[in-house]
C-alpha positions, 0 to 999 in steps of 0.5 A: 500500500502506497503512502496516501498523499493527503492531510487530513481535516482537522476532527474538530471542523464540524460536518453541518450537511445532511446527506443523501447517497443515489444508488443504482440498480446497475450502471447507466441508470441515470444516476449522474443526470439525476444528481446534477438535477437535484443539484440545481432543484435544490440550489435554486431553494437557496441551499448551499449543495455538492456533490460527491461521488467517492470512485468514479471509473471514466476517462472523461474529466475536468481540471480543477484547482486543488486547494489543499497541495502547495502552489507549483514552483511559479506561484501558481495553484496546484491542479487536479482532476475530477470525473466529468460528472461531477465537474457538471453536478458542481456547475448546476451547484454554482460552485466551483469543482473540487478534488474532494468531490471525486477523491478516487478516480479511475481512468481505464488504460487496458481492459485490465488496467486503470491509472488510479488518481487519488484527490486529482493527482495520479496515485499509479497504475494498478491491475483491476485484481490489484486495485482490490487489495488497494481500495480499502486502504483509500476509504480514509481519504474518501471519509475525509473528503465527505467531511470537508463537502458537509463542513461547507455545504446544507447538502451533500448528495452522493452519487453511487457507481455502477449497481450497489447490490453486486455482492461479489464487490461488497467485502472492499466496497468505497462507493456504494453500500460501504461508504453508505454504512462506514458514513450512516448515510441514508439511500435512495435506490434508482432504476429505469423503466426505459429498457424494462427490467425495473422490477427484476432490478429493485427485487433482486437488490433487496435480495441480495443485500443484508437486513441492515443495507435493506434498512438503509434504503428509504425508497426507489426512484423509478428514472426515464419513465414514459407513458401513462404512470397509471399503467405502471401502478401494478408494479410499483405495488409488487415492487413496495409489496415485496421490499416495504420501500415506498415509491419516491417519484417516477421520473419522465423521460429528459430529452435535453439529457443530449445536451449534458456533457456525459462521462461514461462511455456507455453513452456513446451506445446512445449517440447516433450520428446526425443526418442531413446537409451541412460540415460532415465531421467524422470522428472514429470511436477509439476503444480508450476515447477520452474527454469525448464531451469535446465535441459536444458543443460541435454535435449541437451546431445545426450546420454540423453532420456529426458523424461517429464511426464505429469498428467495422465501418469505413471513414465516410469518403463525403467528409469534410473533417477527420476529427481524432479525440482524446484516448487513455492509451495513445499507442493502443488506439493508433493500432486500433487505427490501422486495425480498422484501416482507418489510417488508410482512409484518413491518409487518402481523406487529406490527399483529396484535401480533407481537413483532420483535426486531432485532440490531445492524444488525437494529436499526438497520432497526427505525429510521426512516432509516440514513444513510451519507454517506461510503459506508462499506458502499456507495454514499453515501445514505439509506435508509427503515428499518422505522419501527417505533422513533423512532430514526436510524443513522448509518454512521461511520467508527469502529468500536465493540468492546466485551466486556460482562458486565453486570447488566441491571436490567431483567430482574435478569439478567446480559448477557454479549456483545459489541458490534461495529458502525460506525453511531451511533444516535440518536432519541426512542426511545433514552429507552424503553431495553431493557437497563438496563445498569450502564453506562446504557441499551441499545437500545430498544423500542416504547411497547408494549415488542413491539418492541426492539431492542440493538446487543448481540451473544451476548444469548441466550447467557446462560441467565438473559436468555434465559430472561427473554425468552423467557417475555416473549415468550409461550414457555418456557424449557428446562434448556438450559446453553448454555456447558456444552453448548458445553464437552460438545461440544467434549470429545465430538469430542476423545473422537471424534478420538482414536479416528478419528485417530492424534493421536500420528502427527499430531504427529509429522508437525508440525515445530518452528517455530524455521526461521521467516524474520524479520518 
């Protein structure tokens, strides 16, 4: 067991939150949408709100300032990163993201693989058996990042993960159940009706968990309901028949749920590709894709043909733009590239004059060569990039995080995003820059400027650059105000919460936090 690098709360700092943990009947049930609801609901009643979800596994995160580490060499804050999720359940809070709200998170490298990130900063790489033996000895951590949330806020809402009723992890658990009963923390169990199963779901948990995890579920929510409610009441009479939890609400179906930012990878299952006129824009699903929410704010432009390309499937010879996202294990998807052909068809795609744009380790692959000496992401090893810029990568240790808000000289317009990526770029072509930041060159593009590449995450969220580039690229730029709709729909889902939910109830379900056990 590693030594933990965090300090402690002082066990004197009282806990003034309530609490309450949303557990799921299994993954993809909607847990992270209903939180960042009930975030705002109860935010727009005037409480103080955070969110916490003690272990996340995604490779889709946000940057954020860590306030507890000591600044960097140059005065600056310290940065660390927390689950995508939370960075959004933070924004319908109207507070700024914390390391605290997510102090465990998982970034898969391999299907047995995962980077462990421990309160923002990278703890090692543990083997999925491995991390096992590790988890127990996080709780400490988890159990003092709760108590600095309850120090500041009137509610604490808990997101599980996965399904809270899987017997097979609860010896080790940090997330669901374990967390629930080392913190005394009351839960709601969700399910949805969508797929069907719901019943099968809520009877099955309440079998499978002890007398005293039964005792700790006050209710279920019946989440991504449509139809009449009436013809659900039969079920809703087996389901409190058979476990004695009442019903909390049955949540309607949410169709602006597509404009929210998405963490976990089960979402792209969900996303189809826009059809119609307008910039095609084909963008292969890499099987370690990263921070896919970059391309959000793209995929909500009405002049856009957002395109996703799945294994199996060519590059679509009527695209425009080739674009190459985020992945947690660069070397491995390059070869998923050739696997696929894809690099044959993006190679052809730039020789008919195609634009290709790639995202930090998109543009990493645009390069002539990533290397990872120590093994880092996988094996040690080189691996041939696309060559289409004169650049190499380099995997290092170190991590680099970084918020910006910059004028890009270039384009005359602001950049707004984040960098978050372990490699070390370096070549003849850093000297044709892409961005002209304040603070020096970014990335880099070709002689003929249709093709570039950044490291620079959330670029097309801001409205100015992305319309900038997107008239580069031959398209048109919409009236879409990205941060606004954000803002719009989360306050549409609280409107909707009130009227699905009992939120009075809820909260007289959640229970004061000062019962917590010392770190």
């Amino acid at each position: 067991m590693p030594s933990l690098p965090f300090t402690p709360l002082p066990n004197a700092t009282p806990a003034r939150a309530r609490i309450l943990m949303i557990q799921g009947t299994s993954a993809d049930v909607g847990k992270s949408l209903l939180v960042a609801g009930l975030c705002r609901a109860y935010t727009r009643r005037g409480l103080t709100v955070r969110p916490f979800k003690a272990q996340n596994m995604s490779n889709n995160a946000a940057v954020t300032i860590d306030a507890d580490a000591p600044p960097g060499p140059d005065g600056s804050p310290a940065r660390g990163e927390i689950g995508r999720a939370q960075a959004l359940q933070a924004l319908a809070c109207g507070a700024p993201c914390s390391v605290h709200m997510n102090p465990v998170l998982l970034k898969p490298q391999s299907d047995l693989t995962s980077q462990v990130v421990l309160r923002g900063r990278v703890l090692g790489s543990w083997a999925a058996a491995d991390y096992q033996d590790l988890k127990p000895g996080l709780m400490p951590a988890v159990l003092d990042s709760l108590r600095r949330l309850a120090a500041e806020a009137d509610l604490v809402l808990v997101e599980g993960a996965g399904s809270g009723a899987e017997r097979y992890l609860r010896a080790r658990d940090i997330t669901n159940m374990g967390l629930a009963e080392a913190a005394d923390i009351p839960v709601a169990l969700l399910g949805e009706d969508a797929r069907g199963g719901m019943t099968a779901s809520v009877l099955g948990a309440h079998q499978l968990w002890t007398a005293s995890e039964r005792d700790r579920v006050s209710g279920y929510i019946v989440n991504r309901f449509r139809g009449d409610p009436r013809i659900f009441d039969p079920a809703r009479e087996d389901m409190t028949g058979a476990t004695g939890w009442p019903c909390l609400g049955l949540v309607r179906w949410f169709d602006g749920a597509a404009r929210l930012a998405q963490e976990d990878s089960l979402a792209l299952e969900q996303r189809r590709s826009r059809t119609g006129s307008g910039l095609l824009i084909a963008v292969p699903r890499l099987s370690r894709i990263a921070n896919f929410d970059d391309l959000d704010p793209l995929a909500a432009e009405p002049g856009v043909n957002l395109c996703w390309v799945n294994p199996g499937e060519p590059i679509p010879r009527a695209a425009d733009v080739v674009l190459l996202p985020g992945s947690k294990a660069t070397r491995t998807d390059l070869e998923m590239l050739r696997r696929e052909g894809w690099d044959i068809d993006i190679l052809a795609h730039v020789r008919q004059g195609g634009g290709v744009v790639g995202l930090c380790a998109g543009y990493q692959m645009l390069g002539r060569v990533v290397r990872d000496p120590q093994g880092l992401e996988g094996p040690p090893g080189d691996t041939p990039g696309l060559g289409l810029l004169d650049l190499e990568t380099t995997i290092t240790r170190d991590k680099r995080l970084l918020d910006l808000d910059q004028l890009d000289r270039r384009s005359g317009q602001r950049v707004q995003g984040y960098e978050m990526h372990m490699g070390r770029t370096t070549g003849a072509g850093l000297a044709r820059p892409w961005l002209m930041l304040d603070e020096g060159p970014e990335g880099a593009e070709s002689a003929d400027g249709r093709v570039m590449g950044a490291y620079v995450h959330g670029l097309f969220a801001g409205d100015g650059f992305r319309s900038h580039w997107l008239k580069r690229m031959g398209g048109e730029a919409g009236e879409l105000h990205h941060a606004r709709q954000t803002q719009s729909t989360l306050d549409t889902l609280a409107v909707q919460l009130e009227e699905d939910l009992n939120l009075d109830r809820l909260w007289d379900i959640s229970r004061p936090m000062g019962a917590l056990p010392p770190s």
